[in-house]
TIMITI-573629 format. One record per residue: x, y, z of N, C-alpha, C in turn; residue number from 0. Coordinates in steps of 0.001 Angstrom, whole numbers, plus 500000, padded with zeros to 6 digits. Example, Ala and Ser with C-alpha at 12.3 -4.5 7.8 and 13.67 -1.06 7.14 Angstrom:
BEGIN
NODE | n.u | n.v | n.w | ca.u | ca.v | ca.w | c.u | c.v | c.w | num
NODE | 513190 | 494310 | 507800 | 512300 | 495500 | 507800 | 513200 | 496700 | 507800 | 0
NODE | 512850 | 497750 | 507080 | 513670 | 498940 | 507140 | 512900 | 500030 | 507870 | 1
//
This chain:
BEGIN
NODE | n.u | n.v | n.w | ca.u | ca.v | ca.w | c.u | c.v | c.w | num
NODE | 479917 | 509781 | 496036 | 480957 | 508895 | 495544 | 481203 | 507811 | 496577 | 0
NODE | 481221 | 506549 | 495738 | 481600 | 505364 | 496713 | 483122 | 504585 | 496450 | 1
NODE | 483838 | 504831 | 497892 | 485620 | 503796 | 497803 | 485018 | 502662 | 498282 | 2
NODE | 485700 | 501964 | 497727 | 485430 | 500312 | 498643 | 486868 | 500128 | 499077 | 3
NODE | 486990 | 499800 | 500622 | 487946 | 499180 | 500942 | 487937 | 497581 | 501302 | 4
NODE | 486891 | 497321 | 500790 | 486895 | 495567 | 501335 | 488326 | 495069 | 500771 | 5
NODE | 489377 | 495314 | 500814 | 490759 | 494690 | 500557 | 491256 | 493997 | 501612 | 6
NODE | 491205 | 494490 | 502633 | 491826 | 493769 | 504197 | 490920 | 492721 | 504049 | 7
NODE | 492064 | 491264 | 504789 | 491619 | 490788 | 505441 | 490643 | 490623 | 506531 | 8
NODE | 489547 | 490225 | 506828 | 489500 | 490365 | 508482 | 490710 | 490727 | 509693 | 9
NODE | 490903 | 489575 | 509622 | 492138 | 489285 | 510691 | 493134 | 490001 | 510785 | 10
NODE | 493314 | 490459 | 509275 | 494037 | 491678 | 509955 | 493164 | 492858 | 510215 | 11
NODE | 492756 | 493306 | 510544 | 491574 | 494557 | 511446 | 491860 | 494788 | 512442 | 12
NODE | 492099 | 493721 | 513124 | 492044 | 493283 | 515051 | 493264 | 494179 | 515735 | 13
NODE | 494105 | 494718 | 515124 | 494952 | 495338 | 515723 | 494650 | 496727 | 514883 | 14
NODE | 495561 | 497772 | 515671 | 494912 | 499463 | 515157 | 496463 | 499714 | 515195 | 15
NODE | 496983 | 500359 | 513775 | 498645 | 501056 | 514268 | 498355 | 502452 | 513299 | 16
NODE | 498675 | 503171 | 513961 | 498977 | 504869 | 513560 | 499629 | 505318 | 513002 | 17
NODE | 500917 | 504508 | 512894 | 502212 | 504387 | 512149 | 502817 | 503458 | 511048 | 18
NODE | 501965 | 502382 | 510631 | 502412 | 501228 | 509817 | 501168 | 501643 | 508615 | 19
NODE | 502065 | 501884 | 507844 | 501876 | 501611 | 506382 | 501406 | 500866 | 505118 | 20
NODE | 500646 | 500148 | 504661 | 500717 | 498632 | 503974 | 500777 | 499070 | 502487 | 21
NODE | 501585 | 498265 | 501581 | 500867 | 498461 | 500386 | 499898 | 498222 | 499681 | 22
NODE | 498937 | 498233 | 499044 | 498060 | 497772 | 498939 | 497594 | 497694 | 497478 | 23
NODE | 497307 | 496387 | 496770 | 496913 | 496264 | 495565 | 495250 | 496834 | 495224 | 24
NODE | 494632 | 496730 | 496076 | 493699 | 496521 | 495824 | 492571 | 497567 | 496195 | 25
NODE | 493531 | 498750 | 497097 | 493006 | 500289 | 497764 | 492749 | 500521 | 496011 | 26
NODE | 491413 | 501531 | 496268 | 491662 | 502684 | 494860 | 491906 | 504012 | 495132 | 27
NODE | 491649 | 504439 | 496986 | 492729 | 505477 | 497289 | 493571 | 505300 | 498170 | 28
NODE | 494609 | 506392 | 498904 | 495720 | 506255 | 499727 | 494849 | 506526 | 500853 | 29
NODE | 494710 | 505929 | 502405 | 493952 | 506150 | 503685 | 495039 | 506268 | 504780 | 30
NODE | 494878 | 507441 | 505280 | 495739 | 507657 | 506624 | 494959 | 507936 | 507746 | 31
NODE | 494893 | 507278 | 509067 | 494000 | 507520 | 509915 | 494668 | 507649 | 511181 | 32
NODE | 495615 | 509056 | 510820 | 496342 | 510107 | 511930 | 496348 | 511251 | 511227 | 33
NODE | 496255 | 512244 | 511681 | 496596 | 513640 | 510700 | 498011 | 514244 | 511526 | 34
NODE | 498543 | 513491 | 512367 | 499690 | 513745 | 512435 | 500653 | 513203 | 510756 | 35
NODE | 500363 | 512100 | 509979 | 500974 | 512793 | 509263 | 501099 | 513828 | 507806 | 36
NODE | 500187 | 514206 | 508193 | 499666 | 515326 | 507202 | 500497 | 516587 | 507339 | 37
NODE | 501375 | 517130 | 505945 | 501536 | 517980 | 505644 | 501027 | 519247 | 505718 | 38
NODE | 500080 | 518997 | 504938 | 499035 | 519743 | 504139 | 497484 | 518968 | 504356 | 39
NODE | 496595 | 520034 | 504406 | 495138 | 518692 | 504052 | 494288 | 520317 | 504142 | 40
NODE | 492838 | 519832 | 503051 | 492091 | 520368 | 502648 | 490997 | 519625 | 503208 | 41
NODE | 489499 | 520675 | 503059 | 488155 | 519515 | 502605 | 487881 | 519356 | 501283 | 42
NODE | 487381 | 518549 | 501542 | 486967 | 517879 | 499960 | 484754 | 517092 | 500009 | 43
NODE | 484805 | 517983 | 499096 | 482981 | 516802 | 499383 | 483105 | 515664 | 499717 | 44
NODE | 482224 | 515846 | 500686 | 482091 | 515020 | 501286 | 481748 | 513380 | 500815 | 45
NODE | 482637 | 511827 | 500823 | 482711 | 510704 | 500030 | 482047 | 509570 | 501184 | 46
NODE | 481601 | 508752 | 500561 | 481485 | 507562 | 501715 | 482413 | 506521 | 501645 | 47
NODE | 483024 | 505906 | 502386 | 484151 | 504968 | 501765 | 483243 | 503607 | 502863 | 48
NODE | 483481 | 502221 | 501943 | 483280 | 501217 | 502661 | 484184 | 500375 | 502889 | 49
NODE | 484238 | 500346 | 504458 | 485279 | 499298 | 505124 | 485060 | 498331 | 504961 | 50
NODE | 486094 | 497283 | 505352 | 485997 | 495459 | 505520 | 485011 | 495215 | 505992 | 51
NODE | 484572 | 495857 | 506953 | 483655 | 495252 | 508008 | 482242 | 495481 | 507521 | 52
NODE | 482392 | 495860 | 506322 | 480786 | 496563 | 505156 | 480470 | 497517 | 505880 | 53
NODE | 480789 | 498235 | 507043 | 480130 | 499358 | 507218 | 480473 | 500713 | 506498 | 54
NODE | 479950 | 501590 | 506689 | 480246 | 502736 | 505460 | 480689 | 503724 | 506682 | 55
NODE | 481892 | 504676 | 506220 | 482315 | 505766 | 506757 | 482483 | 506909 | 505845 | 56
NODE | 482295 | 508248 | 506233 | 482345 | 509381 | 505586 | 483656 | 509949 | 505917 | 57
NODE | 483998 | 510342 | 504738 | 485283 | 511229 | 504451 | 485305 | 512355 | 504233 | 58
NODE | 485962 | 513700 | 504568 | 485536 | 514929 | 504591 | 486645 | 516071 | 503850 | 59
NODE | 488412 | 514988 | 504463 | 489422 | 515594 | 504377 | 490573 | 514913 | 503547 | 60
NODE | 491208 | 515134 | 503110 | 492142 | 514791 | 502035 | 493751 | 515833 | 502392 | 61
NODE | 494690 | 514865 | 502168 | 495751 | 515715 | 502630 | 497073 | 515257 | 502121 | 62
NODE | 498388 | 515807 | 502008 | 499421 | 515280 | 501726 | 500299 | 515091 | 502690 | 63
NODE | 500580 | 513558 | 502645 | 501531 | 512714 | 503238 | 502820 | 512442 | 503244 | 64
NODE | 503912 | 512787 | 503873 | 505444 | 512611 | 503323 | 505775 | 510985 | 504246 | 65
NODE | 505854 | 509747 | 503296 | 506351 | 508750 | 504590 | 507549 | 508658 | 504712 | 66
NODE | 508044 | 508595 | 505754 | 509506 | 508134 | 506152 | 510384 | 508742 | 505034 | 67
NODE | 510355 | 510119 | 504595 | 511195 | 510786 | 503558 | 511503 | 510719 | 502439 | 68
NODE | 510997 | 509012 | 501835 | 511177 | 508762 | 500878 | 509851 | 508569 | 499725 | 69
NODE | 509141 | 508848 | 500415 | 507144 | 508640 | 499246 | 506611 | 509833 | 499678 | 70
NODE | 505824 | 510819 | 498772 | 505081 | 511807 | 499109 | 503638 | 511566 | 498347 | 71
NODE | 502600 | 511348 | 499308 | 501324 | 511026 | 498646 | 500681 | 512000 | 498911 | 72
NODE | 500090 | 512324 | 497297 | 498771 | 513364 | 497616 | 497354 | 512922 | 497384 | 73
NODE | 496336 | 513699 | 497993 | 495147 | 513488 | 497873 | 494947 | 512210 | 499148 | 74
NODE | 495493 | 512184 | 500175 | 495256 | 511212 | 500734 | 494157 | 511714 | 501493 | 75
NODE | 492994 | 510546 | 501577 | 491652 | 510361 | 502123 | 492197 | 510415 | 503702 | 76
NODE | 491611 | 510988 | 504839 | 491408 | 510782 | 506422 | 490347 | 510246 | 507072 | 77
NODE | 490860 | 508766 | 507234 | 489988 | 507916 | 507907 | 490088 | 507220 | 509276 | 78
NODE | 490344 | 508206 | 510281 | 490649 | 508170 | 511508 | 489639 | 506708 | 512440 | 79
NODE | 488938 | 506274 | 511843 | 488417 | 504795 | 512105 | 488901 | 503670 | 511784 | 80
NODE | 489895 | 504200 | 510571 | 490493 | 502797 | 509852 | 491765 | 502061 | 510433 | 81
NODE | 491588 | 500911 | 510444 | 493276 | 500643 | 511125 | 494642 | 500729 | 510737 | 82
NODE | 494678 | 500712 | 509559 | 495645 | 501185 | 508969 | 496034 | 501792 | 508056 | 83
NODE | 497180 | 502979 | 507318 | 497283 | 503756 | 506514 | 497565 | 502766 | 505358 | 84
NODE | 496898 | 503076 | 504022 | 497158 | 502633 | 502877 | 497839 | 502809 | 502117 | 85
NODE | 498768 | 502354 | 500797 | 498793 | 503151 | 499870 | 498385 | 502390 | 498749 | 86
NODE | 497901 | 503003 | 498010 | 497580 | 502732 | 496573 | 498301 | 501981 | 495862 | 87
NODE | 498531 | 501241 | 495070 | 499342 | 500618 | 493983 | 499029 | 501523 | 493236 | 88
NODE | 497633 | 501309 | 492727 | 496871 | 502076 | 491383 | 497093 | 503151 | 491183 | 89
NODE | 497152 | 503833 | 492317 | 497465 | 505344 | 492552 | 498764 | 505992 | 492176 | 90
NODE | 499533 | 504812 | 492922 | 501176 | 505261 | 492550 | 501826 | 504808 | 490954 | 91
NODE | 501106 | 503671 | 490250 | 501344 | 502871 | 489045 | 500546 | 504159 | 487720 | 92
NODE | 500136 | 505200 | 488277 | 499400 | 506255 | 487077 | 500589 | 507362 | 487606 | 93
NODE | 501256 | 507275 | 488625 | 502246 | 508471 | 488756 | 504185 | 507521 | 487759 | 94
NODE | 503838 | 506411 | 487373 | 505203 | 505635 | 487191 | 505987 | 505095 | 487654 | 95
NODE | 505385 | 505025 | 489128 | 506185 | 504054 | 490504 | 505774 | 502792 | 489551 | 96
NODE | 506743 | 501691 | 490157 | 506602 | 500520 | 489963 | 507316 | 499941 | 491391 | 97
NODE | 506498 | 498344 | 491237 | 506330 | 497738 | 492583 | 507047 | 496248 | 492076 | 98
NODE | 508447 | 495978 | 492936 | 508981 | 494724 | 492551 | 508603 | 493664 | 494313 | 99
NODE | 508488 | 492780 | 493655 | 508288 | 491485 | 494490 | 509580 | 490365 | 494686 | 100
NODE | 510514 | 490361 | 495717 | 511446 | 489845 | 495624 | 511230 | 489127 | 497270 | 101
NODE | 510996 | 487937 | 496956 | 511049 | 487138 | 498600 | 509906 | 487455 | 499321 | 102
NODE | 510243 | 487893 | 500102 | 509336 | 488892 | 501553 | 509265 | 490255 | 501378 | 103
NODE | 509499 | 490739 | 500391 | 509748 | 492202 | 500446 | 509488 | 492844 | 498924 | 104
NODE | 508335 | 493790 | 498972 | 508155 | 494510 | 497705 | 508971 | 495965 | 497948 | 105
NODE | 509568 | 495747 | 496717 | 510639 | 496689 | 496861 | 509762 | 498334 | 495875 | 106
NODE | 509922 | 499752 | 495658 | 509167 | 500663 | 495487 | 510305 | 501702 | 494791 | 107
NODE | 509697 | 501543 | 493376 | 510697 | 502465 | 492673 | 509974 | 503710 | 492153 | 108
NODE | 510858 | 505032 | 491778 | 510265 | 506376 | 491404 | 510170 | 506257 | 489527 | 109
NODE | 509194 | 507413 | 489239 | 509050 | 507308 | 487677 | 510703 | 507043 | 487148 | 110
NODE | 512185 | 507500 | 487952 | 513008 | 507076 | 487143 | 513445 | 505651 | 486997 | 111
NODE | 512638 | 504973 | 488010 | 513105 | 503274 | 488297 | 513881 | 503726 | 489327 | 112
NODE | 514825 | 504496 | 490512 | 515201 | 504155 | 491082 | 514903 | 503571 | 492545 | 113
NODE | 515252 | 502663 | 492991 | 514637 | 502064 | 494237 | 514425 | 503062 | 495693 | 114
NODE | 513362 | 503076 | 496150 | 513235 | 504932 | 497053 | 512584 | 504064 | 498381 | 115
NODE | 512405 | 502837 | 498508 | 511540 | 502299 | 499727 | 511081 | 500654 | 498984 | 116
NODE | 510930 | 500571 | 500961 | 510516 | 498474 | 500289 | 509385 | 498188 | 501662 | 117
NODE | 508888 | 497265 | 501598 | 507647 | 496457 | 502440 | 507884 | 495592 | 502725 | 118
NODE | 508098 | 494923 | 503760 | 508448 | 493422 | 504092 | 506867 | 492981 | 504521 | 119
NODE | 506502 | 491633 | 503992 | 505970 | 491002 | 504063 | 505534 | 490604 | 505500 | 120
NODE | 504036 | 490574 | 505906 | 503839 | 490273 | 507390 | 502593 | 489881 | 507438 | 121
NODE | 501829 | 489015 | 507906 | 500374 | 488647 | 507391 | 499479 | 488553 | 506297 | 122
NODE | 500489 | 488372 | 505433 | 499949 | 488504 | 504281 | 499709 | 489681 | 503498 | 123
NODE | 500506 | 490975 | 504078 | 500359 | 491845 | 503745 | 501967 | 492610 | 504199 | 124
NODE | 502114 | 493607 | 502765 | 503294 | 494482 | 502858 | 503390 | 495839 | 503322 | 125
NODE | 503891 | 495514 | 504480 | 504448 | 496912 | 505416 | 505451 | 497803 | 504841 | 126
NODE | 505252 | 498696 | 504861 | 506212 | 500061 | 504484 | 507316 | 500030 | 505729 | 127
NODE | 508687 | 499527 | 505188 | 509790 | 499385 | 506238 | 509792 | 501464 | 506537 | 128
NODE | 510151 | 501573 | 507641 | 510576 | 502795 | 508565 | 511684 | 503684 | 507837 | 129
NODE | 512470 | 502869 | 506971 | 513632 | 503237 | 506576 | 514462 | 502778 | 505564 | 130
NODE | 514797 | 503329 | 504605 | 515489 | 502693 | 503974 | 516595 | 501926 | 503750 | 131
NODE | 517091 | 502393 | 505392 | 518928 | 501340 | 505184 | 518318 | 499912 | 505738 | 132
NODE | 517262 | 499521 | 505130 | 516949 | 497920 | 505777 | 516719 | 497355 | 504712 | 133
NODE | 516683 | 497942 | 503335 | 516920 | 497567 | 501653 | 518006 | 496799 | 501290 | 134
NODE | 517792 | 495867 | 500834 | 519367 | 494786 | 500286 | 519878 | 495721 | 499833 | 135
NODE | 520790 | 496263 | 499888 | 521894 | 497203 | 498824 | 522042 | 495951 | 497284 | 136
NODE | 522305 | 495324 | 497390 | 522762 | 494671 | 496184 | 521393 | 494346 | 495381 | 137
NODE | 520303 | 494465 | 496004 | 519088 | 494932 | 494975 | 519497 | 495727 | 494409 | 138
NODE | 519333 | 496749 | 495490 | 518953 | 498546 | 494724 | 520273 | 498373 | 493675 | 139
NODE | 521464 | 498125 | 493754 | 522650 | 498187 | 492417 | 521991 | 497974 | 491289 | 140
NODE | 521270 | 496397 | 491709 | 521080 | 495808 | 490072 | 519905 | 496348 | 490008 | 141
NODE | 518776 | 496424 | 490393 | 517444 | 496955 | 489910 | 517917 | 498751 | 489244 | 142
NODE | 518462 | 499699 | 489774 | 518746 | 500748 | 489483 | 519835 | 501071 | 488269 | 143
NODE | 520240 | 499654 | 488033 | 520859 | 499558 | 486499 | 520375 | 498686 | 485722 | 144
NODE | 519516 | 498683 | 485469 | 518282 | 497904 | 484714 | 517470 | 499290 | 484153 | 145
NODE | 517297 | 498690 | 482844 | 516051 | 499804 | 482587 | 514916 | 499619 | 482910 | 146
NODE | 513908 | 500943 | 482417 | 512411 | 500668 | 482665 | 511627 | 499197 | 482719 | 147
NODE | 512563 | 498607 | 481709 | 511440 | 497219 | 481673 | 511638 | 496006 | 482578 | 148
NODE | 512631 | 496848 | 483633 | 512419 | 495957 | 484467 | 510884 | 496026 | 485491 | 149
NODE | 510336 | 496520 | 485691 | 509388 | 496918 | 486248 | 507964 | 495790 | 485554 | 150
NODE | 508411 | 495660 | 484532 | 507053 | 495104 | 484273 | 507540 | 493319 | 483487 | 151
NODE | 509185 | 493144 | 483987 | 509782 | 491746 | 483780 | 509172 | 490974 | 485572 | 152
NODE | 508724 | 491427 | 486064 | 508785 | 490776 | 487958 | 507382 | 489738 | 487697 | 153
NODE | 507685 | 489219 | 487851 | 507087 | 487184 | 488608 | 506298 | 487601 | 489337 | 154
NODE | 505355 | 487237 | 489526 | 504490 | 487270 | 491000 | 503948 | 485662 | 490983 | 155
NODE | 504335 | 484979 | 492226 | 504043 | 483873 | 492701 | 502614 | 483592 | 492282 | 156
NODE | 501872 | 482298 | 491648 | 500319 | 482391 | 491548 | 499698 | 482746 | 492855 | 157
NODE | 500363 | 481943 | 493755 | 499403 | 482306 | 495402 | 499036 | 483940 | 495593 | 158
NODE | 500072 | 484337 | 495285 | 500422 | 485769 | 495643 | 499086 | 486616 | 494275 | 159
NODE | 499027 | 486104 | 492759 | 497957 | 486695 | 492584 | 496808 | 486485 | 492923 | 160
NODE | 496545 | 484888 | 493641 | 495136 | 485128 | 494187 | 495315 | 485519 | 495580 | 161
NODE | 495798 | 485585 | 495811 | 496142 | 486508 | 497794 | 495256 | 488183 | 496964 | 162
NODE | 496031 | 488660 | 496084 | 495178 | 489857 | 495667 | 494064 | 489826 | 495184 | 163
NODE | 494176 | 488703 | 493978 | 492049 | 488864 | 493538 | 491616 | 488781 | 494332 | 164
NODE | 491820 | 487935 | 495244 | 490573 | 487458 | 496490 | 490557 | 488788 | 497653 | 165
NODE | 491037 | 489872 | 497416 | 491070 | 490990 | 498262 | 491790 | 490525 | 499230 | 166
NODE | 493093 | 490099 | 499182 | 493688 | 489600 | 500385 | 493965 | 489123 | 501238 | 167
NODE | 493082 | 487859 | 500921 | 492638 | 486883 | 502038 | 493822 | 486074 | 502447 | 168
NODE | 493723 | 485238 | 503794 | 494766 | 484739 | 504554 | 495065 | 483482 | 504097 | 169
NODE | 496389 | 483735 | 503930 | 497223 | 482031 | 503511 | 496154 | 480956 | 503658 | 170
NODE | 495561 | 480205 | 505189 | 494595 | 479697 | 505383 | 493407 | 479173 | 504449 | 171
NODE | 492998 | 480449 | 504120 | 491853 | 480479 | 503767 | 492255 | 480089 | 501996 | 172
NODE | 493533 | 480754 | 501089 | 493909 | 480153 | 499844 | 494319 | 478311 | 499874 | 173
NODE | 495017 | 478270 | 501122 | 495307 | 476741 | 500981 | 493662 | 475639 | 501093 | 174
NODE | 492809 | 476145 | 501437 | 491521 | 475439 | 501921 | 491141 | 475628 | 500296 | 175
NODE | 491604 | 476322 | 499000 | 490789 | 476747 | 498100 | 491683 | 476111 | 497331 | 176
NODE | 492900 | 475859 | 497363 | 493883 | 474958 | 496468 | 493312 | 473161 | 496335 | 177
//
């Protein structure tokens, strides 16, 4: 079995964090590359996954992830080469999470819609904040009294959908293509 991670940027590669989170449109699994935070983890047959950098890495282990108290991911892939932990959109959008885009910050709701975690915006890419008391409160009111359809009423900037088709490429590189 083949993952493709060509989603990252380059540029972002260049730094390695153990602890930062991104969301990611464009992962088709969740990648953590610490097993500190692993719950739980199994083997699993053995997968090849391909990085940004086109080289191919093998995957062996799969495990469940609790982040910052508020997201619990299972089946997460261990890719102790990779620079940073992923999560799925795709992954979480077949469990009924939905993902709002407000400013700098994608905000992360549970199958009931309520708001459980957010990402602030940073290179072109959304970080999993540490914590939740860094959430507008006056989001979470109105989004959490809204029904389901709010989830699939959210805007996404055009830049912002080709920032994702294009696997994430850097502001830079969309304005040279505008």
């Amino acid at each position: 079995m083949l993952v493709n991670l060509k989603v990252l940027s380059y540029c972002c590669s260049a730094y390695r964090s153990k602890d930062n989170w991104i969301i990611d449109s464009g992962a088709w699994d969740h990648i953590c590359n610490s097993m500190n935070w692993f719950k739980r983890h199994k083997k699993i047959n053995p997968i090849n996954v391909q990085l940004p950098n086109e080289s191919f890495a093998r995957v062996e282990i799969a495990a469940e992830v609790h982040i910052f108290g508020f997201l619990i991911l299972h089946n997460v892939l261990y890719l102790p080469q990779f620079n940073f932990n992923l999560i799925s959109i795709s992954k979480l959008a077949k469990l009924n999470y939905c993902f709002s885009l407000s400013g700098d910050v994608c905000y992360i709701q549970d199958s009931q819609k309520k708001v459980i975690g957010s990402g602030k915006l940073k290179q072109g890419l959304y970080h999993i904040e540490d914590s939740t008391n860094n959430i507008d409160k006056d989001f979470i009111t109105s989004a959490n009294s809204v029904s389901s359809t709010f989830c699939s009423a959210v805007s996404v900037p055009e830049s912002a959908l080709w920032h994702f088709r294009l696997g994430h490429v850097a502001q830079p590189v969309l304005a040279k293509l505008s």
